[in-house]
C-alpha angles and dihedrals in degrees: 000000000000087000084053093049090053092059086065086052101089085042097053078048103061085039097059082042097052090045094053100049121112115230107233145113133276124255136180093224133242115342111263095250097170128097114237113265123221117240099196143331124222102236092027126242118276092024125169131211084026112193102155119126087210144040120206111196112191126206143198090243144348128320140186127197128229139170097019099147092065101017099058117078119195111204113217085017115242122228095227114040115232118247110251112207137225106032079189129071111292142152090221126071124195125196110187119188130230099170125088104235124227115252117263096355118133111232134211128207106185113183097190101193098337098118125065136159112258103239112054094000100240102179118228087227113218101000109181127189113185137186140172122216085206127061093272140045118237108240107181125108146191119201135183152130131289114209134165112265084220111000120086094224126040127214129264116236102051123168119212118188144189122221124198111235105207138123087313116038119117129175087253090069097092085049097057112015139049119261120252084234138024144168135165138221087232107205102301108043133073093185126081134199121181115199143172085058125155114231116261140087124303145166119255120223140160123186136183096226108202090172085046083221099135085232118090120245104194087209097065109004127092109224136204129168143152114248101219111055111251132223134228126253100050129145090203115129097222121202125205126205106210106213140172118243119230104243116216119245108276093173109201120215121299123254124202101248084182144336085292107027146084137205110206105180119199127203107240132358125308129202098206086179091118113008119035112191116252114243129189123189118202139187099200108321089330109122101222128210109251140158132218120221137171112261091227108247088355138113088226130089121214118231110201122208138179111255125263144152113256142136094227149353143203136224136198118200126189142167122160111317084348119109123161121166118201132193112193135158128252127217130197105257128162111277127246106247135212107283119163120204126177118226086216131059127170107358129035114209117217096236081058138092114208105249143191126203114210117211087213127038106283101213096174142039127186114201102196092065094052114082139190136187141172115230088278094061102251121142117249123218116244152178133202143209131191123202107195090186096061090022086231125140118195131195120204129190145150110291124224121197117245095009136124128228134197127199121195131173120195131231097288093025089125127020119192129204103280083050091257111152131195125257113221121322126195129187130184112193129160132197135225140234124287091239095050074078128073113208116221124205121195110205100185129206130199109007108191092211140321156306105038135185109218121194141179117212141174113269102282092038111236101115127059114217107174124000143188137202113211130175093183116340109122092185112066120177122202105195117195103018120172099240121251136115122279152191128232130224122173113179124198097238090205091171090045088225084137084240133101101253117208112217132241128241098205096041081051083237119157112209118257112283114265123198123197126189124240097223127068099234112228116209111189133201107270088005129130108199124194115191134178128227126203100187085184092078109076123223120265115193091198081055091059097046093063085044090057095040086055094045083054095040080053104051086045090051087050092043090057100044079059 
């Protein structure tokens, strides 16, 4: 009886356990928010008289690495990189080391946000393990901000690097060896602190290394530096403009773009504002007639030529202590011919002139044979303007609201140089009210010295809209301007050569001062804004971006009220 009553046991137990149970749905519990934490490191953190060919760090739980490559900062660098293990999830790191250390230097290995846990990859921010090959770890540090000599915004990534001025130390150095310390802005900071430094005097230097070398390439490569070496310790809070050096012109050999034009590529970009190179184009020892035109968004220039029939030709090309001499064949292709465009269609705003592109050099106008009228047929008054560089002709007059204009040029209006002239070419443009513009006025405080150049850009600043040239007004008025918000730029134009001008390294040249103001500037339709300008407040970028989170919390706050 009682051996019968035991088989009902396990049944009498899922029951209690069904009946107990609490209806409800699964969850996997609170989000891992923590970084991992390291348990202990073999050698430890912070060792001396460090000789180990490999570092284990150990961790609570598993982690995984990312971003190394750009995350992990060796100070001083090392030549050959260290092998980091396991590329999979682990709670063990090793570090092996390929490079022979320097004897008695304190090294820094900053993993920025390298390491994460694997789960929800929450990044053990800043981990630093540090070591000194001699009996004490260096323990002084410089610190700063990085910021764009002419840009509003800097890039992210940037290297700073210390370099030891001693017997042998040359300028070269940052061209052809690594630095003794180095640290990087990684993709969120625009400051910079170098630490674990011996004391001494030593060279400062950031870079925006696009080969990720440790070693600058003026070609590629961005470039700030301070000109006087600089010792450690120092409490001063340095700051580095990144600039761009200005290349000199290296021309590649020329290609036939047509049967009477010529491709002549470049290497790097080249500002021709002021100096365009000199170029001479022979058959034989016959000097031809040739003009030298932009290729328009291309590092090439066109060199254009009368047609003729050779096998080859030459070409000398020059520009200050540059000199390349060049011998191609030419082939029989098919020749550009004369085509007008016009840069406006539609509306003609009051700040432009009204311009045609030609797809050949133009080399004469005749006025008399270029005509403009308003909408009652009376002739307008004009001037023009050619710009063989550009091949572009503009015509500029005095603008009426609400008119229209016509513009027609007969046939030899324009002759080009294979004597080519237009048929005839007819335009149709009309203008706006008055009140469709916003008129903007600068009233600027605290110049630091003249002349300046002041322009107004789009947002991001790439792209001038309106400018202005002052050597000593304080008060600048753009009229009719197309509303829209703006930045402003105002460069400290120091050669008076009315362009921003980069710096040099070796010349020990700073680029020319930029300022940037801290406020977009709204110009509104049938708005006259006057707005105040203290050039004596640098930009801050950190300042910008509450100013833009306030302008969004407010247009939400406006779209909800509708």
């Amino acid at each position: 009886m009682l051996k019968n009553n035991f088989k009902y046991i396990p049944f009498l137990l899922v029951f209690l356990m069904m009946s107990c149970a609490k209806r409800g749905s699964i969850t996997g519990g609170l989000k891992d928010t923590l970084a991992p934490v390291l348990k202990y490191s073999m050698p430890k953190n912070f060792s001396t008289d460090f000789k180990a060919k490999e570092i284990v760090l150990t961790f609570d739980e598993y982690v995984k690495l990312k971003n190394t490559n750009k995350q992990l900062i060796i100070s001083p660098p090392m030549k050959h990189e260290p092998i980091i293990l396991p590329t999979t999830a682990s709670k063990e790191i090793t570090i092996k080391i390929l490079d022979t250390l320097h004897p008695n230097t304190t090294y820094s290995m900053n993993f920025g946000q390298s390491i994460a846990d694997n789960n929800e990859g929450n990044a053990y921010n800043q981990f630093k393990y540090v070591f000194s090959t001699g009996p004490y770890i260096d323990s002084l540090s410089i610190g700063g901000r990085i910021k764009d000599a002419y840009e509003k915004n800097v890039d992210n990534f940037v290297s700073v690097m210390l370099y030891e001025v001693n017997d042998k130390f040359k300028d070269s150095v940052i061209y052809k060896e690594f630095p003794r310390y180095i640290t990087n802005t990684l993709d969120s900071l625009r400051t910079f602190k170098l630490e674990n430094l011996k004391a001494g005097k030593y060279l400062l230097v950031a870079l925006k290394d696009k080969g990720n070398n440790n070693k600058f390439n003026p070609k590629d490569d961005k470039i700030g530096f301070i000109k006087h070496y600089i010792t450690v310790p120092n409490d001063t809070l340095f700051e580095l403009e990144l600039f761009k050096e200005s290349q000199p012109l290296k021309a590649l050999k020329p290609i036939q773009a047509s049967g009477n034009r010529l491709f002549l590529p470049y290497d790097s970009k080249q500002d021709f504002t002021i100096s365009k190179p000199k170029v001479v184009l022979k058959n034989k020892n016959e000097i031809l007639e040739s003009i030298v035109t932009r290729f328009p968004k291309k590092d090439s220039l066109q060199v254009w030529f009368k047609p003729l029939k050779v096998d080859s030709l030459s070409m000398e090309i020059s520009n200050a202590n540059y000199n390349k001499k060049f011998t191609f064949k030419i082939k029989d292709q098919k020749k550009d011919t004369l085509n007008i465009t016009t840069m406006q269609s539609g509306t003609l705003h009051f700040r432009d002139r009204f311009t045609l592109e030609s797809a050949t050099p133009l080399v004469k106008f005749d006025k008399s044979k270029i005509k403009l009228t308003n909408k009652d047929s009376i002739a307008v008054d004009f001037t023009t303007e050619y710009d063989e560089f550009d091949q572009k002709l503009s015509i500029d007059f005095k603008k009426e609201p609400l008119e229209k204009y016509k513009f027609t040029f007969l046939p030899g209006a324009l002759t080009d140089f294979y004597d080519k002239t237009n048929d005839t070419l007819s335009y149709k443009l009309t203008t706006r009210e008055y009140a469709d513009y916003g008129n903007l006025v600068l009233n600027l405080k605290n110049v630091k010295r003249f002349p300046i150049i002041a322009e107004i850009t789009n947002k991001k600043g790439d792209e001038v809209l309106a400018s202005q040239y002052s050597e000593g007004q304080t008060k600048l008025t753009f009229d009719l301007v197309e509303p829209n918000s703006f930045t402003l730029r105002i460069t400290y134009d120091d050669n008076k050569n009315k362009i921003y001008d980069s710096g040099n390294f070796l010349k020990k040249n700073y680029a020319e001062e930029v300022f940037y103001y801290q406020k977009e500037i709204d110009v509104r339709t049938n708005w006259d804004v006057d707005e105040t300008i203290d050039m004596s407040i640098p930009y801050n970028p950190e300042l910008e971006k509450k100013e833009d989170a306030k302008k969004k919390k407010e247009a939400v706050k406006k779209s909800k009220a509708f």
